[in-house]
Phi, psi and omega in degrees: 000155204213116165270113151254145183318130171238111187272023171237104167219134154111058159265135178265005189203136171199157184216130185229149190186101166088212167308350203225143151227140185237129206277173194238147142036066175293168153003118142091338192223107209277314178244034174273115193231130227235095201258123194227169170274088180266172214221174190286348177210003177239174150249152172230097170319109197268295184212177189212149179178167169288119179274119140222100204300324203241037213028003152245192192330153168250114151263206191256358171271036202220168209203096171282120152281126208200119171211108209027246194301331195285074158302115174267153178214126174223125164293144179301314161309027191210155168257001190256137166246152166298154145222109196245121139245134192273333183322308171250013151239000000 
């Protein structure tokens, strides 16, 4: 394990894979998701945008999940879940 500088903070969610990880909801904005690079001592942030897996606000009524490459997203009113895997794009 490895500690690196991170220009993400206070994310509740990240999926990682190979090089790259992308972190969920930094500090104050809950559905901004940070797609970054990592390097032998830094993470470097590549692009940034909105997860809205059902099209609207990502809130507090949605049930994040993360297991290596994978971010799950279910809204509570639903048995369907989202899926962004980073593995293949």
């Amino acid at each position: 394990m490895r500690a690196r500088a991170n220009p993400v903070r206070g994310a509740h969610a990240f999926a990682v894979h190979a090089d790259r990880v992308v972190f969920l909801g930094p500090y104050g904005e809950p559905d901004r998701i940070v797609d970054c690079r990592l390097t032998e001592r830094t993470v470097e942030q590549v692009a940034h945008g909105r997860l809205r897996p059902d099209g609207g606000d990502l809130g507090s009524h949605h049930r994040i999940v993360c297991r290596g490459p994978r971010l799950y997203v279910r809204n509570e009113s639903s048995s369907d879940w989202a899926v962004l895997d980073i593995s293949v794009i």
